[in-house]
N, C-alpha and C positions, 0 to 999 in steps of 0.2 A: 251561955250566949246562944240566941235564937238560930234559928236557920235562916232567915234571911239576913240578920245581922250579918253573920257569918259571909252570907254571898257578894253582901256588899262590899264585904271588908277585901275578897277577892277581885270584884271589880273593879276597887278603886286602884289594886297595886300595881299594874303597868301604865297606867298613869303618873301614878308616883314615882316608878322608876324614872321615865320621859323627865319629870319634872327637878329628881335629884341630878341625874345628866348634866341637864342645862343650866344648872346651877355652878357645875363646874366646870361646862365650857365657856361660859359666859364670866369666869371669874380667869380662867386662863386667857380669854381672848382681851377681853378690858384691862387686865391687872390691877380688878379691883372689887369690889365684894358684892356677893349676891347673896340673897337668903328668902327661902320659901316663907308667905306671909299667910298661908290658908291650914289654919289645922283641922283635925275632925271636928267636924259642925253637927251639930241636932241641928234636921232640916224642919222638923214640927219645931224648935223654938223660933217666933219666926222674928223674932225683934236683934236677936243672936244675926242670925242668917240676913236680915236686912242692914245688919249694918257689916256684916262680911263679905257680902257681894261687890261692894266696892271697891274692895279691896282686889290688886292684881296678883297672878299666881307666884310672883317672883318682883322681889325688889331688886334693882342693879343699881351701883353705884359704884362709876368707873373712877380709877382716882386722878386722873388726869383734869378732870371736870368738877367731879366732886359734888353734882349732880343727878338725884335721883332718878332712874327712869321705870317705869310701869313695866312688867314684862306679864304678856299673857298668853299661854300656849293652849291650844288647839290640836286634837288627834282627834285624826280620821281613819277610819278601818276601811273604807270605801270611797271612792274619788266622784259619788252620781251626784253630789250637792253641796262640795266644797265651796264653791264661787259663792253660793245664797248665804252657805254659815259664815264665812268670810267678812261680807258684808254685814250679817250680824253682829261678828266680833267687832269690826271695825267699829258700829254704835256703841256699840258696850266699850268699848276703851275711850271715845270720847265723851262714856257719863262717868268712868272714871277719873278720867281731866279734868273734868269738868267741877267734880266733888271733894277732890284731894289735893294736897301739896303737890303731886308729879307734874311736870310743864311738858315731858316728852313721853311717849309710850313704843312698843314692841309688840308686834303679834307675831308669832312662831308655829308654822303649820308643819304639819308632821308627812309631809308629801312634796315631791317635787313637782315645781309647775313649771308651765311654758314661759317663756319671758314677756310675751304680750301681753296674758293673765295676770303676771305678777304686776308688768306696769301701769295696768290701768288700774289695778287694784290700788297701788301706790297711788297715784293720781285721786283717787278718789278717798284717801285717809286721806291726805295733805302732809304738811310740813313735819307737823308734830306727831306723826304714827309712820314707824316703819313696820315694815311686814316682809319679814323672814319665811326661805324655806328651808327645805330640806340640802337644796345647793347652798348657800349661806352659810348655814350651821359648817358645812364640808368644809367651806372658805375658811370662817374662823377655826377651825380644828387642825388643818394644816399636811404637816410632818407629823403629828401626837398618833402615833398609831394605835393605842389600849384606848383612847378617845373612840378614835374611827370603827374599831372594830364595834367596842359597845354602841355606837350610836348603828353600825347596822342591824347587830341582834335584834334590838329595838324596831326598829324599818320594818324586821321581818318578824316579829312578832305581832307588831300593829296592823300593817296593810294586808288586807284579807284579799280586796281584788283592785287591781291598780289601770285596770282599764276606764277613759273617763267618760261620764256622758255631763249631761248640764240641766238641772233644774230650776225653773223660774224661782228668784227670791221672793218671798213671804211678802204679801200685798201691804203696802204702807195702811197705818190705818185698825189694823186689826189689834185684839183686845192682845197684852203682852201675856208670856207667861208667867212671870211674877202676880199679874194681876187674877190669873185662873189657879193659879197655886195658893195665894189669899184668899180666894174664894172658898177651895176645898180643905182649907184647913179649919175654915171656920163650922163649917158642915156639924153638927153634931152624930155621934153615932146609935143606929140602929134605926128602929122604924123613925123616931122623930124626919132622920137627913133623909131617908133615903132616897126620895126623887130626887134631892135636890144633889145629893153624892152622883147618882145616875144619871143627873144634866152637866154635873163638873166633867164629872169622867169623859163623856161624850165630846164635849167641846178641847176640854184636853186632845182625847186622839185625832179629831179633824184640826187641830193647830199642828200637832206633833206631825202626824202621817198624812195630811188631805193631799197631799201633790204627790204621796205615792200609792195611797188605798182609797181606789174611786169608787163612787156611789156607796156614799158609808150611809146605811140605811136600818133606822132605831127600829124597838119594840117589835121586833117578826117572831111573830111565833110556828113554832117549832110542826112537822105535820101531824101528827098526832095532836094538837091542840092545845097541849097539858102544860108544856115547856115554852119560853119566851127567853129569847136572848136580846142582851141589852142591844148590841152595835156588831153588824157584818160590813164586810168592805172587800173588794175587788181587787186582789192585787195590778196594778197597772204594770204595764209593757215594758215602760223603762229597766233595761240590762243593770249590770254591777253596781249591787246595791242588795242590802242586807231584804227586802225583800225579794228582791227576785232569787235570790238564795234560796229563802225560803222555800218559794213558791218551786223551785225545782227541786232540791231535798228534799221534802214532802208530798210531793208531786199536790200541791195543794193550789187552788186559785184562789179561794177565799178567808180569811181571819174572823175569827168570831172572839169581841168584847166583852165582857162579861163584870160588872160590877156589883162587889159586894162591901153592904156598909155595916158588919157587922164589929162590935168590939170586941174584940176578941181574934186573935190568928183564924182564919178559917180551915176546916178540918178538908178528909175526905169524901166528907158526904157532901161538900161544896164541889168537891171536885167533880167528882160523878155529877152531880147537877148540868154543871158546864160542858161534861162530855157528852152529854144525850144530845147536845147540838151541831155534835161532830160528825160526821160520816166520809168514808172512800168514796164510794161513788158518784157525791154528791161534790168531791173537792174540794172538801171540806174539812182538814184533816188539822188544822191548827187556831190555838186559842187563847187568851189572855184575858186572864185573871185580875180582874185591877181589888183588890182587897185591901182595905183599909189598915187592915193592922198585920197584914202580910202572913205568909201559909204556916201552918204546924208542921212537927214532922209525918205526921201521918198523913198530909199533904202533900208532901214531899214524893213518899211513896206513893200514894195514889199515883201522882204524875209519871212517877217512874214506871209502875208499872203501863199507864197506855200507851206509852212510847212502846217500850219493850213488848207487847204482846198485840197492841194494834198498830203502832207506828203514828198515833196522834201525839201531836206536840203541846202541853199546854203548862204557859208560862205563868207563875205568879210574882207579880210587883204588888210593891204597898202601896197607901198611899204617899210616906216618904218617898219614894221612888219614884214618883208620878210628878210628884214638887219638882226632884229634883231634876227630871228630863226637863221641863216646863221652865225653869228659871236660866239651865245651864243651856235651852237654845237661844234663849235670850241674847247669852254672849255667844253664840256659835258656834257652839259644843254641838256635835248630831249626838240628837237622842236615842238614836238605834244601839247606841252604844250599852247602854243596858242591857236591852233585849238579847245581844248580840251573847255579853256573856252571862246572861240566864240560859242561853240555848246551850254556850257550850256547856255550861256546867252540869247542865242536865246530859249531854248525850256522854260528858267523862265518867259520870258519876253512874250512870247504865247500868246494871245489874244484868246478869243470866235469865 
């Protein structure tokens, strides 16, 4: 099994745990049966994954009613753009109503909110969508104390920073991420795609990141002449939030994008490529690899070592990974969540 594979398989598991949880609080509080409906998907098959996304992350069906409902949950690591994903999720649960047998749905966010937040939130799904939070879940758990305690391990395993700010929602109108992840699947690989991989990529990260990496600005080439980096971008001011993390761990202001449409894993001599665009002084210390068929190990190490001996940070996602940030903001999943643990796993996995 590859190394990305691999990474993935570790990012998906605290979601999965979130998700076995609430399968059994949801079955304690109903008294009546729930079961996860999403298994491991190939996100390059895309006719698989289009007709999975429909489907919600959890089936409930209480037996009093004996009526199916939709349940979809939502985890946040950071509180700076919950309200925009929210509203996300909320469209995305009404194309699953929309598509399916369910007449009622659930959204379950992995954060507590203010009560005002939450009611206009309600207000604005209607009837047929509730939206749970993290008080809720408390509600139905009760007296069940091995519930409680595991749903706080949880809490504190997920919330990275819990202080909130607020980001404008995503401009009605704009192209979806399913539709940009269609796109770059069709791409062929190597020189034939490559502009056009290099224009996916690009509109990918200004959908994904544009309200938090300003003046994202293509094709600069490097001082020396020789180098060209695909996509730089300006971390913005907004507090708690996986980039401003960043940007103060690495004492970095800027991200440099880097897209590679090669078939094949990319090696270390890609890597080094992508580091010649980095520099200290310049505030310029962090990078992301968008690689089509995702890193080697000798990738791997490359990146380990210029963390370890320069302190540049530079990440590799595939393009699976790229789909899959792109489809699951759709529903109002934040996409940082990748990013978040390719960071850590890179700084646990650190070397002397």
């Amino acid at each position: 099994m590859g190394v990305m594979k691999d990474l993935h398989i570790e990012s998906m598991n605290l979601e999965d745990e979130w998700q076995e949880l609430l399968v059994t609080i949801l079955e304690s509080a109903s008294k009546g049966e729930a079961s996860r409906m999403k298994g491991e998907i190939d996100r390059d098959d895309e006719a698989a994954w289009e007709l999975s996304r429909h489907f919600p992350d959890i089936e409930l069906t209480p037996h009093d009613t004996g009526e199916a409902v939709a349940v979809e949950f939502k985890m946040f690591r950071w509180r700076n753009d919950w309200q925009a994903r929210a509203v996300d999720a909320i469209s995305h649960m009404r194309d699953i109503l929309d598509r399916t047998v369910f007449e009622r749905g659930i959204i379950i966010l992995s954060l507590e909110t203010e009560q005002d937040d939450l009611a206009e939130l309600s207000a604005l799904a209607g009837d047929r969508i509730a939206i749970w939070d993290l008080f809720t879940l408390r509600g139905l758990i009760g007296e069940h104390a091995k519930l409680a305690d595991e749903l706080d391990i949880l809490v504190s395993e997920t919330l990275v920073d819990g202080s909130p700010a607020i980001l404008k929602p995503r401009a009605t109108g704009t192209i979806t991420g399913a539709a940009l992840a269609t796109r770059l699947r069709a791409v062929p690989a190597g020189q034939p795609g490559w502009i056009a991989f290099e224009q996916g990529c690009h509109e990918a990260v200004r959908s994904l990141f544009g309200r938090e990496l300003h003046k994202l600005v293509t094709q600069q080439r490097s001082d020396d002449g020789l180098n060209r980096m695909d996509l730089i971008g300006r971390i913005g001011g907004a507090t708690n939030s996986f980039w401003s993390m960043i940007s103060s761990d690495f004492s970095t202001r800027y991200v440099v994008f880097d897209a590679k449409n090669h078939g094949r894993p990319v090696g270390q001599d890609e890597v080094h490529s992508t580091a010649k665009y980095l520099m200290e002084k310049g505030l310029r210390k962090v990078a992301i690899i968008i690689a089509r068929e995702g890193g080697s190990d000798h990738a791997r190490l490359a990146c380990n070592s210029y963390l370890r001996e320069q302190g540049f940070l530079i990440l590799i996602i595939s393009r699976a990974d790229l789909c899959r940030m792109l489809e699951d903001a759709d529903a109002g999943d934040p996409p940082e969540n990748i990013l978040f643990d390719r960071m850590d796993d890179a700084l646990m996995a650190m070397s002397r």
